[in-house]
ZAROFI-557668 format. One line per field, with one value per residue: x, y negated, z negated of N, C-alpha, C, O, CB in turn; residue number from 1. Coordinates in steps of 0.05 Angstrom, whole numbers, always signed. Each point is the difference from the previous one (the first is absolute). Glycine has a CB too. Layout:
n.east = (X  ...) .
n.north = (Y  ...) .
n.up = (Z  ...) .
ca.east = (X  ...) .
ca.north = (Y  ...) .
ca.up = (Z  ...) .
c.east = (X  ...) .
c.north = (Y  ...) .
c.up = (Z  ...) .
o.east = (X  ...) .
o.north = (Y  ...) .
o.up = (Z  ...) .
cb.east = (X  ...) .
cb.north = (Y  ...) .
cb.up = (Z  ...) .
nr = (NUM  ...) .
***
This chain:
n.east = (-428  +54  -8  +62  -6  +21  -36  +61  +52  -21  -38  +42  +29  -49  +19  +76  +15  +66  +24  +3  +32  -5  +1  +43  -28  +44  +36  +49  -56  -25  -65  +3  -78  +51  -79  -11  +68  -27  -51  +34  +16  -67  -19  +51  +3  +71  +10  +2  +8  +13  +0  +53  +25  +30  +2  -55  +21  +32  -32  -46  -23  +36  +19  -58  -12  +66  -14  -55  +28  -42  +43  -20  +24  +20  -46  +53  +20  +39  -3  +19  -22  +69  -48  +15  +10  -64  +27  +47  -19  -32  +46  +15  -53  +4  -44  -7  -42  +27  -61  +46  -67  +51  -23  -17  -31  -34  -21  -16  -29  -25  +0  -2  -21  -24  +5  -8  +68  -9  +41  +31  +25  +30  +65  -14  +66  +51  +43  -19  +5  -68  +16  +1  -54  -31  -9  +54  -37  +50  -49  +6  +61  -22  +9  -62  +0  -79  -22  -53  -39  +48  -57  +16  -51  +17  +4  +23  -11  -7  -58  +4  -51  -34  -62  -34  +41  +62  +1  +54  +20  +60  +37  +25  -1  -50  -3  +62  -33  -60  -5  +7  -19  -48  +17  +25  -58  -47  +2  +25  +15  +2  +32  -36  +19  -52  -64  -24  -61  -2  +61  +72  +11  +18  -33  +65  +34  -34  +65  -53  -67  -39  +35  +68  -41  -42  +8  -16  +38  -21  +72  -36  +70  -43  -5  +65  -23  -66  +47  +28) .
n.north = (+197  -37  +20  -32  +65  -10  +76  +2  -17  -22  +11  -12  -17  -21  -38  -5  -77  +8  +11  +60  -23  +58  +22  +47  +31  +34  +18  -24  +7  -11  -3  +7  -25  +24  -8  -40  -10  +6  -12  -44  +24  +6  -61  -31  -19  -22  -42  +63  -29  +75  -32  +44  +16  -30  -49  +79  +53  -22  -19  +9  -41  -57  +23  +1  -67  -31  +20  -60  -67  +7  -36  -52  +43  +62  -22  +61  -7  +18  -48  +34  +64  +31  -14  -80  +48  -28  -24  -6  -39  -42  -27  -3  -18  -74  +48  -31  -76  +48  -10  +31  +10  +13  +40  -44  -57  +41  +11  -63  +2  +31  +18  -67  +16  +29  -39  -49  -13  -61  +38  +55  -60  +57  +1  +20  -53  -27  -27  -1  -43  +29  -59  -47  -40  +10  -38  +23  +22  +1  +49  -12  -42  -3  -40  +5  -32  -40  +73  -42  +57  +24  -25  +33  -11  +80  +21  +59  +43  +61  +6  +49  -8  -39  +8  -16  -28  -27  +57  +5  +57  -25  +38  -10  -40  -15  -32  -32  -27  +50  -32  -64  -7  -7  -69  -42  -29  -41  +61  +25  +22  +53  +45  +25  +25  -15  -55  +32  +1  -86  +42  +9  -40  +50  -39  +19  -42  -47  +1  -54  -13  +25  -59  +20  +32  -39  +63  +80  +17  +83  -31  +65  +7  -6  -72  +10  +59  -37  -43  +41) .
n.up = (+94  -27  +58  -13  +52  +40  +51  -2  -30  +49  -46  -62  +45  +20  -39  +30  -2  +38  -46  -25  -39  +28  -76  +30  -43  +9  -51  +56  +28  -64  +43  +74  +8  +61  +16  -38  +46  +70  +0  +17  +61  +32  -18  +11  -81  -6  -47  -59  -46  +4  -64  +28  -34  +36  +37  -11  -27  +65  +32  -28  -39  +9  +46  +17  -35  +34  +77  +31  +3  -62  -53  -14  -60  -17  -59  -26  -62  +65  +65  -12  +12  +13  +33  -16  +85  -10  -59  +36  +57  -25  -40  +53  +33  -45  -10  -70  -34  -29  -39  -17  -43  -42  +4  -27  +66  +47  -48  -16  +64  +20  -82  +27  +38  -40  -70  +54  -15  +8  +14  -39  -37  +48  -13  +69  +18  -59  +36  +48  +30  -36  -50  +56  -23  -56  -59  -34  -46  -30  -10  -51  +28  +51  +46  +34  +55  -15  +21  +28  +11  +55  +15  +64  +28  -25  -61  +75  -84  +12  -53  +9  +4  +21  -11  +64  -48  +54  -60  +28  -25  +30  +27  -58  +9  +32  -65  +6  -4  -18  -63  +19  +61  -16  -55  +47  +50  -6  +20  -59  +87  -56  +27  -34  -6  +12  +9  -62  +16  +7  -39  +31  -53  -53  +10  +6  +48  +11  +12  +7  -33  +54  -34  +50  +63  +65  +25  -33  +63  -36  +24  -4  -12  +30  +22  -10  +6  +16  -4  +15) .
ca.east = (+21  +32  +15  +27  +6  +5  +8  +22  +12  -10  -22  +7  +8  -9  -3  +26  -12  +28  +3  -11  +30  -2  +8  +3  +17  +24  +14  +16  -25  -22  -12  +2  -27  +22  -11  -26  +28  -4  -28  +9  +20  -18  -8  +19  +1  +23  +7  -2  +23  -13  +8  +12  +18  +27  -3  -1  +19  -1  -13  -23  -21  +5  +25  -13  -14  +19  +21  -21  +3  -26  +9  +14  +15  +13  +9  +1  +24  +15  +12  +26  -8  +9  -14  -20  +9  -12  -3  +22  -1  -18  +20  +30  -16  -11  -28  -11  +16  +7  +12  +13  -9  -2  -21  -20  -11  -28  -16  -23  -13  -31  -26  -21  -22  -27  -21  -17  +30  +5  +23  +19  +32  +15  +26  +7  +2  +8  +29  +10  -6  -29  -10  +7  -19  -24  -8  +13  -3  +7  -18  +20  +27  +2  -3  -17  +2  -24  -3  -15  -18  -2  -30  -1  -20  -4  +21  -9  +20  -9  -1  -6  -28  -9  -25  -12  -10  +22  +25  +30  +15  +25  +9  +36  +10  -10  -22  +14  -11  -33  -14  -2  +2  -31  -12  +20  -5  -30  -14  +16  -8  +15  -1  +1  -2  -23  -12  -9  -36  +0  -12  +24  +28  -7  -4  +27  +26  -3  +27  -9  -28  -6  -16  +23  +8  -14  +1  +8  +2  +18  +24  +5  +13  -7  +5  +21  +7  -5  +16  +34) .
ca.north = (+20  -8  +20  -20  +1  -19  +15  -14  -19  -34  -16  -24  -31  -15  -34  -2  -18  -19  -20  +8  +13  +23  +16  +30  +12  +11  -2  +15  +12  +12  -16  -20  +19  -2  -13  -23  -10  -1  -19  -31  -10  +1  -17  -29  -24  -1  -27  +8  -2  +32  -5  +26  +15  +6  -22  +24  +28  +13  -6  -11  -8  -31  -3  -6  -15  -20  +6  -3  -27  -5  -13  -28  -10  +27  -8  +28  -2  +15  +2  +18  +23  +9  +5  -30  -21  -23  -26  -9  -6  -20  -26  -18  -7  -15  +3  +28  -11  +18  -5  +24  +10  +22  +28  +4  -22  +9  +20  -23  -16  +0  +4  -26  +2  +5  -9  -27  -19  -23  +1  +22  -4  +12  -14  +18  -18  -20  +1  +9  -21  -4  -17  -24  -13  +12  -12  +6  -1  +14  +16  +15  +6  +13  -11  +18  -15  -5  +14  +1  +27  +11  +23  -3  -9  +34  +5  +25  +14  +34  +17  +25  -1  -18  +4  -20  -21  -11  +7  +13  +14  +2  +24  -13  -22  -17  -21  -32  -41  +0  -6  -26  -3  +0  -22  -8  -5  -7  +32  +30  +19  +25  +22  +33  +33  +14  -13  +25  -5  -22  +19  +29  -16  -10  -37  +10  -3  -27  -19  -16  -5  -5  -35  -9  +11  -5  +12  +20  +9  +32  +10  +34  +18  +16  -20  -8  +13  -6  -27  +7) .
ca.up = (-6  +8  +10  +4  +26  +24  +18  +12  -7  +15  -5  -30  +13  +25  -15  -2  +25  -4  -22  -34  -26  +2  -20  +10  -22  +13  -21  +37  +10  -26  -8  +12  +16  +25  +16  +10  +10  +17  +10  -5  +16  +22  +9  +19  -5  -9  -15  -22  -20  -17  -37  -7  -11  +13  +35  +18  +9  +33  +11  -5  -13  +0  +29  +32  +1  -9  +18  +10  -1  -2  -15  +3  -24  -20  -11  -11  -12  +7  +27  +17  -10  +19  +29  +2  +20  +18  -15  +2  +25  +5  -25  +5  +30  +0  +12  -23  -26  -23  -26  -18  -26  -11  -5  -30  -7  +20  -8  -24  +14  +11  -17  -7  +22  +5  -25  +9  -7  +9  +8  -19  -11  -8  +1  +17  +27  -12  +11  +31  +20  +12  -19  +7  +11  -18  -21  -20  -34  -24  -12  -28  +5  +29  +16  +16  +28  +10  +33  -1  +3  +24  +4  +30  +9  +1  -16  +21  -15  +8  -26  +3  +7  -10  -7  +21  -24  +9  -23  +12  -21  +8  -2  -12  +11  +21  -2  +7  +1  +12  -21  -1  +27  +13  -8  +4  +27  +10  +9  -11  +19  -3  +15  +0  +8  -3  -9  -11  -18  -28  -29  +6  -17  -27  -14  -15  +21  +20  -1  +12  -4  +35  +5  +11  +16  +12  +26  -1  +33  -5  +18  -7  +24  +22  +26  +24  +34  +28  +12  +10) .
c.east = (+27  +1  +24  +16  +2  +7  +19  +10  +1  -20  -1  +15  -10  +1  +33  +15  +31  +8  -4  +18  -7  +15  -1  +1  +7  +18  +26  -29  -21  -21  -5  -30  +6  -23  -20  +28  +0  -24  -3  +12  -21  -18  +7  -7  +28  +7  -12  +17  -11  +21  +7  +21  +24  -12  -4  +27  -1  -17  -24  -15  +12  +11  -12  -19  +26  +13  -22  -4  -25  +3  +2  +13  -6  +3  +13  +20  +29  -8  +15  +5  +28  -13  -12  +13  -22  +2  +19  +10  -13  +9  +16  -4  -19  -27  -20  +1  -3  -9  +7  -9  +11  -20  -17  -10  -22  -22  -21  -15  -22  -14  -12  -18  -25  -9  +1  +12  +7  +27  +16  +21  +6  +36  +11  +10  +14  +30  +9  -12  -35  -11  +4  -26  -34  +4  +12  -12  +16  -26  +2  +26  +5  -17  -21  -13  -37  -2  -32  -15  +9  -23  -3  -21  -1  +20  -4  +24  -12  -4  -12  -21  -16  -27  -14  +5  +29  +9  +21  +21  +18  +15  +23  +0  -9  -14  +14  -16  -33  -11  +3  -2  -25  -14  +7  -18  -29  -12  +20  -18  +22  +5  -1  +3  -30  -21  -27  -31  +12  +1  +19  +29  -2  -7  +31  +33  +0  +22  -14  -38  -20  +0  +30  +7  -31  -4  +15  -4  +17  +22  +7  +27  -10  -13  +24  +2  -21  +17  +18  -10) .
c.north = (-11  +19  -19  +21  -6  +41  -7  -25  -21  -7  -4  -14  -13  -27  -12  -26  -8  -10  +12  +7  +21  +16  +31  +14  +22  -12  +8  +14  +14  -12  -8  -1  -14  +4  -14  -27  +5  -8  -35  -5  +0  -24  -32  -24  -1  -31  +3  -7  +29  -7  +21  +9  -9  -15  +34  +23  +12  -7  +2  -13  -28  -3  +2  -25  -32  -2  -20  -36  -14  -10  -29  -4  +23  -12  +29  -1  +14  -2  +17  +25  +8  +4  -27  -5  -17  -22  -20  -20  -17  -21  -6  -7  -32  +7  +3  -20  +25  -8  +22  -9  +23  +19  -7  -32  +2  +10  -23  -22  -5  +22  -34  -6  +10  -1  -32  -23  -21  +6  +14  -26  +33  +3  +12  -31  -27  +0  +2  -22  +4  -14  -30  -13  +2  +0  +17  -2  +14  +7  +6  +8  +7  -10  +10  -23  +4  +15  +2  +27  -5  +12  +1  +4  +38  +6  +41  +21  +24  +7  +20  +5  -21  +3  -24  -29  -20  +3  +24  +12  +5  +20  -3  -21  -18  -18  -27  -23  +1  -8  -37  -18  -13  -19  -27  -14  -3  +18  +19  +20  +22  +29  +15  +12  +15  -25  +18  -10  -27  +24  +22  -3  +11  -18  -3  -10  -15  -10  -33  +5  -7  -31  -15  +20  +3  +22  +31  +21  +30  +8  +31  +11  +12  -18  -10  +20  +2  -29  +7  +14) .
c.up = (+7  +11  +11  +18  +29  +14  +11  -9  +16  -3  -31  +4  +18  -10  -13  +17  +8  -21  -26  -15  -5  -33  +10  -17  +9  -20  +15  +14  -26  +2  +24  +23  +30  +19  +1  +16  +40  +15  +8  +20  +28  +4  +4  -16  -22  -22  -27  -14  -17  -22  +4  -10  +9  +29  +10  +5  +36  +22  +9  -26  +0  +23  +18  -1  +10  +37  +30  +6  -12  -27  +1  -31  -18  -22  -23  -23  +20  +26  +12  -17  +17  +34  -1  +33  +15  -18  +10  +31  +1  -28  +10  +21  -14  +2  -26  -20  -23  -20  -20  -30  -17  -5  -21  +8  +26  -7  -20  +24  +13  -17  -8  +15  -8  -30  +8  -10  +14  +19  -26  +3  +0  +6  +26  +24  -18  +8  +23  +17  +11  -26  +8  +9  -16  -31  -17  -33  -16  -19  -22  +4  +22  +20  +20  +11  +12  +33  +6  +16  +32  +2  +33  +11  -4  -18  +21  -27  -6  -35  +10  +4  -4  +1  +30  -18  +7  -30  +7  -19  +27  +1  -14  +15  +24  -15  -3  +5  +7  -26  +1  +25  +14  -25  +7  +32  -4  +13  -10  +29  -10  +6  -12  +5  +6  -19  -17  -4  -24  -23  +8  -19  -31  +0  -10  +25  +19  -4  +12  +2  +30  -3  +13  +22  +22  +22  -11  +33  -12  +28  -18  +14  +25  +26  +10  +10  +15  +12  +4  +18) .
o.east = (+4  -8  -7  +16  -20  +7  -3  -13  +1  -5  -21  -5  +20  +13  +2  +2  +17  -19  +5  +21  -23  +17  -20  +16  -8  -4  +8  -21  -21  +4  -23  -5  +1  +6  -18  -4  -2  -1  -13  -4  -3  +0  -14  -6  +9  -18  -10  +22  -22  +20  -17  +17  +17  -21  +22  +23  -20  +3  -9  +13  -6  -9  +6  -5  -8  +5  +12  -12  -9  -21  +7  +17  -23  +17  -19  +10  +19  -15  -2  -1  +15  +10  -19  +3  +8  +8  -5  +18  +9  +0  +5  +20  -7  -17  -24  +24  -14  +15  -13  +8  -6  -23  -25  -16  -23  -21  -24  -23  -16  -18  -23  -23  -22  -21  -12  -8  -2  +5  -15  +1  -17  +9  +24  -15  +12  +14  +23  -11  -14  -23  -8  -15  -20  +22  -7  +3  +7  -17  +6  +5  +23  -24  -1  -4  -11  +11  -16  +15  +6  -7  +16  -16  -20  +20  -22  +24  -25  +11  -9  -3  +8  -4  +13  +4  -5  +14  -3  +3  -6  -9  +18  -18  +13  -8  -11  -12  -16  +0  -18  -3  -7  -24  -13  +4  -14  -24  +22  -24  +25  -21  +22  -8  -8  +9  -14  -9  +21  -17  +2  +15  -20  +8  +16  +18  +20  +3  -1  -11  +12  +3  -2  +23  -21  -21  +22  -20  +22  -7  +12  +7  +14  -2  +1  +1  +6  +13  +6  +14) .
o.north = (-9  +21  -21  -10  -8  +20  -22  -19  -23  -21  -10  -23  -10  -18  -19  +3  +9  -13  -11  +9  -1  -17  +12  -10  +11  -20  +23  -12  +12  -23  -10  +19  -23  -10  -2  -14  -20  -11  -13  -23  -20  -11  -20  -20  +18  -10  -20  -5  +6  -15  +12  -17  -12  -9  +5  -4  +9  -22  -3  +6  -13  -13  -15  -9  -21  -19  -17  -10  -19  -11  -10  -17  +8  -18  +11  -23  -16  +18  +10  +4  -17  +2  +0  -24  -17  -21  -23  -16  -16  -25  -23  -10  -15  -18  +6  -2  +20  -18  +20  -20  +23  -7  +2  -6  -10  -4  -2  -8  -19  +13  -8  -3  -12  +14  -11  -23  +6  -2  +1  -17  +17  -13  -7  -18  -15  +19  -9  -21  -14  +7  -15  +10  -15  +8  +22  -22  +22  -18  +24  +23  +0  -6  +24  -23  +22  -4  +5  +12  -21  +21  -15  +6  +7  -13  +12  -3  +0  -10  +5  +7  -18  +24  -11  -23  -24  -17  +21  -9  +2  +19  -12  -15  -20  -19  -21  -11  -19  -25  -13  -24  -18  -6  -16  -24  +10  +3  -2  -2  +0  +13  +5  +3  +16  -15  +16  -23  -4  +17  +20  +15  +14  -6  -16  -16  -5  +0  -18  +18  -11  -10  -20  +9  +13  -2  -2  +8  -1  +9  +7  -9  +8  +8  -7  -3  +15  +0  -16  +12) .
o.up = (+22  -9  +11  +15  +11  -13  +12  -9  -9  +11  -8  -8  +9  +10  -16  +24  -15  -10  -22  +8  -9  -6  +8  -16  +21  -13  -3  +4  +5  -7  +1  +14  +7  +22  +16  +20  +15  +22  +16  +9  +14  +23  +4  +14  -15  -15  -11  +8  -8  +1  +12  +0  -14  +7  +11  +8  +12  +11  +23  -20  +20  +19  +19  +22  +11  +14  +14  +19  +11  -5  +21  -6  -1  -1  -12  -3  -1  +6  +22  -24  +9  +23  +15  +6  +16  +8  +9  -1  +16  +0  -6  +11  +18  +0  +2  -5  +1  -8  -5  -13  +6  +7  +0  -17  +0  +11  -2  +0  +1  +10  -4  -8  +1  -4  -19  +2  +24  +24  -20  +17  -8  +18  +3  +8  +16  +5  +6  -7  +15  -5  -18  +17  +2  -7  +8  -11  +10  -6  +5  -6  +6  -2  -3  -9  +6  +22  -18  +15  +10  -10  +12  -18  -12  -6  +2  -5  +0  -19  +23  +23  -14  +3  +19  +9  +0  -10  +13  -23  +24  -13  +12  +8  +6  +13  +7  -18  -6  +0  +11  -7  +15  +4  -15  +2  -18  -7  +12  +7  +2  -1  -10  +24  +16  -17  +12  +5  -12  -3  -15  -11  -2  +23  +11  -4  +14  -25  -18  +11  +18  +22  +14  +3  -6  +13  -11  +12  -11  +22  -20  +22  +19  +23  +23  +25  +18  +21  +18  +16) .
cb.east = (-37  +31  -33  -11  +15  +22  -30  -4  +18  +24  -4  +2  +11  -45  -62  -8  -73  +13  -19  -58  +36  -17  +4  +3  -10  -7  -44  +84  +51  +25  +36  +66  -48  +47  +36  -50  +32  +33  -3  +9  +55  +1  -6  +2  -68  +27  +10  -42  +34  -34  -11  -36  -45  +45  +23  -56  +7  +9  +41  -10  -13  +16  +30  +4  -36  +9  +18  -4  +40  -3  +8  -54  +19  +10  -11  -22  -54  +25  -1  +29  -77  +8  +8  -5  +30  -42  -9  -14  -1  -44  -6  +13  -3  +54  +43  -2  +2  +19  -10  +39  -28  +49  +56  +49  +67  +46  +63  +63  +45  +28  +45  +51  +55  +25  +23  -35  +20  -29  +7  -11  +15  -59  -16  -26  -62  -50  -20  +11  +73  +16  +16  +63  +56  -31  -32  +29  -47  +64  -11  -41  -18  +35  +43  -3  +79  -13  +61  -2  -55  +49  -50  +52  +19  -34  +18  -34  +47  +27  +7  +31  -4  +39  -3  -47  -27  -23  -34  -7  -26  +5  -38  +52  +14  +5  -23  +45  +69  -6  +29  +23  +39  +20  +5  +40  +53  +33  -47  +29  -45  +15  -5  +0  +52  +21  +37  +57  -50  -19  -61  -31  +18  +14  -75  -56  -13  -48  +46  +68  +7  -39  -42  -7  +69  +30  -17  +10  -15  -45  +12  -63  +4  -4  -37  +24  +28  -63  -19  +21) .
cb.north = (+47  -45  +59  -21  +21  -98  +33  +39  +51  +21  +27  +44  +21  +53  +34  +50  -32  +1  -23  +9  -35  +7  -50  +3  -29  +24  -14  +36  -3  +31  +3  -16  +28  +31  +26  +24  +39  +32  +51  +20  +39  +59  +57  +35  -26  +44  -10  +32  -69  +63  -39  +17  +48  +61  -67  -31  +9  +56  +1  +23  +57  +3  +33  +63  +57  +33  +82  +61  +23  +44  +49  -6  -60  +47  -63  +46  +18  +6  -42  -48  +22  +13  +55  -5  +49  +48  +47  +60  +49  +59  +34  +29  +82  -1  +20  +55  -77  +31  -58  +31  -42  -15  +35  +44  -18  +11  +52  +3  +22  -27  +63  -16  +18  +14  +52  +46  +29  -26  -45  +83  -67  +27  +0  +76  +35  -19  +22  +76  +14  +39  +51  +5  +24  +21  -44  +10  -27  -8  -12  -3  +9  +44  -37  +69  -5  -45  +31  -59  +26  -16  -1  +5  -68  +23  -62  -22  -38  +28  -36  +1  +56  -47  +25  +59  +60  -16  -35  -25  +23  -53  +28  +56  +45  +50  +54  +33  -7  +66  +67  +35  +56  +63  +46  +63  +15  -44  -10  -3  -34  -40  -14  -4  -14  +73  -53  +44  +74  -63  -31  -12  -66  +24  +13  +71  +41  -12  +66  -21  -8  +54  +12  -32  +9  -42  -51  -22  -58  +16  -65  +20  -1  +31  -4  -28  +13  +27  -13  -9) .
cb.up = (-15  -20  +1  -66  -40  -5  -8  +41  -12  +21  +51  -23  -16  +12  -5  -31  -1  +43  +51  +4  -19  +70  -42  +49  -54  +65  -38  -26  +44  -26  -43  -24  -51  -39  -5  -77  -75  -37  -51  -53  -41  -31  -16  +41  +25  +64  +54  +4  +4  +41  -46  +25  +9  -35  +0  +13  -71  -34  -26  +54  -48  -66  -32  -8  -51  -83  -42  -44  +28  +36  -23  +46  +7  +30  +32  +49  -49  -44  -31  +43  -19  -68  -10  -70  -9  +22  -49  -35  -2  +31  -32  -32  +8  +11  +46  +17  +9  +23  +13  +47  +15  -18  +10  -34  -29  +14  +5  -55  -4  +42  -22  -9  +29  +52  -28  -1  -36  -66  +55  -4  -29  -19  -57  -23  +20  -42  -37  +2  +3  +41  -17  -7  +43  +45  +5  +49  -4  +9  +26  -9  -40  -18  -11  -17  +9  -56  +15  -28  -52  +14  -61  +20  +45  +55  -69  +80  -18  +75  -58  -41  +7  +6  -89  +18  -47  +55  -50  +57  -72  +3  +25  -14  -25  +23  -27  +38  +37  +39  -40  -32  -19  +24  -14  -36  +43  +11  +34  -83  +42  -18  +36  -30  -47  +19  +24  -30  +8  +22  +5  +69  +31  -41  -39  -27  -20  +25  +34  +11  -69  -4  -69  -46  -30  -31  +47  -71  +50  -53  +38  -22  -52  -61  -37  -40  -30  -30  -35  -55) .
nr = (1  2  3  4  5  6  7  8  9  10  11  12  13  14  15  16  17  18  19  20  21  22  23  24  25  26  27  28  29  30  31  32  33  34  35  36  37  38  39  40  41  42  43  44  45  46  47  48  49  50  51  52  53  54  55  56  57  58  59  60  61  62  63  64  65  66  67  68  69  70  71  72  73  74  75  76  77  78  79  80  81  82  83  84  85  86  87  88  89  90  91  92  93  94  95  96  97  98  99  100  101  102  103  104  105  106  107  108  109  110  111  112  113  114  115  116  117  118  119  120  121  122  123  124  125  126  127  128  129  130  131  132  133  134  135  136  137  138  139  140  141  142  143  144  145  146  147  148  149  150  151  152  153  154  155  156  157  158  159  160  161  162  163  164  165  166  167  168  169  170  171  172  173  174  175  176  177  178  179  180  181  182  183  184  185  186  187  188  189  190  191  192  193  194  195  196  197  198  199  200  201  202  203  204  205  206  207  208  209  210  211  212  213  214  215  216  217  218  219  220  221  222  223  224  225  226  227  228) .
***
């Protein structure tokens, strides 16, 4: 019998190791799965590279992961924020490297990843300085810059419901980067609200399929407020 539920968020992160590339999803906080994130911070492993959106809002989910020193490499489109001050502190500290991805080329990217793509052309970045050093073609008149797939050892990202089977449906705007995220990574670990009966889903609204999804953990409202 599949069962891909997991009890507790320290126990779908545990196999979480030093060094791992991590994929967050989150759109700023939309989406953002904050406590498997804090789970991550409890069990103290660091010299992470996390794939995300943003370098973190205030002071929690990335920024505490960032604020905590457990970062070693961000790779996001949008660092800087009004509330990015830990990002901002540990970059100019030397403590933190940066790679700066545009949005739309993050997004192709680690869909290549997860259809099994070598590598994308696209024009995004042509001309600038994040095009320096990296392979160039003309295409039918137009110019576009050799990128290659973002994939990671975890991809930790929230939805709305989910099944044992690890099929998943989203809320609006939280669903942003999780869908491709979780094809994208070698363990997908995902948060729910709620984990329903096999056959409760449609087939029809499945967004994310269980086979790109290894770990289903239900963060209900009614477990963060016992944890709080």
């Amino acid at each position: 019998m599949i069962d891909k539920a997991i009890d507790g968020a320290a126990a779908a992160v545990a196999d979480i190791h030093d060094g791992a590339s991590v994929m967050i999803g989150g759109f700023g906080t939309a989406g953002m799965p904050d406590e498997l994130i804090d789970a991550l911070i409890a069990r103290g492993v660091g010299d992470l590279t996390i794939i995300n959106n943003n370098a973190g809002n205030g002071e929690h989910g990335v920024a505490a992961l960032i604020r905590e020193g457990r970062v070693r490499k961000i790779v996001c489109s949008f660092p800087r924020q009004s509330d990015s001050h830990h990002f901002d502190a540990a970059y100019r500290a030397g403590k933190i490297e940066l790679e700066l991805v545009p949005q739309g080329n993050l997004a192709a990217r680690i869909q290549a990843a997860g259809s099994g793509l070598g590598a994308i052309f696209t024009p995004t970045g042509y001309g600038t300085l994040l095009a320096e050093g990296k392979e160039v073609r003309e295409i039918d008149g137009r110019h576009y810059v050799l990128e290659y797939p973002i994939q990671a050892d975890f991809a930790l990202i929230k939805a709305h419901k989910g099944d044992r089977w690890g099929n998943l449906v989203f809320r609006k705007t939280a669903r942003n980067f999780g869908p491709i995220m979780a094809m994208a990574a070698k363990t997908t670990i995902a948060q729910v609200s709620q984990i329903v009966p096999l056959g409760d889903i449609d087939p029809e609204v499945v967004v994310t399929p269980g086979i790109f999804v290894q770990r289903v953990v239900e963060i209900s409202p009614a477990h963060i407020a016992v944890a709080a």
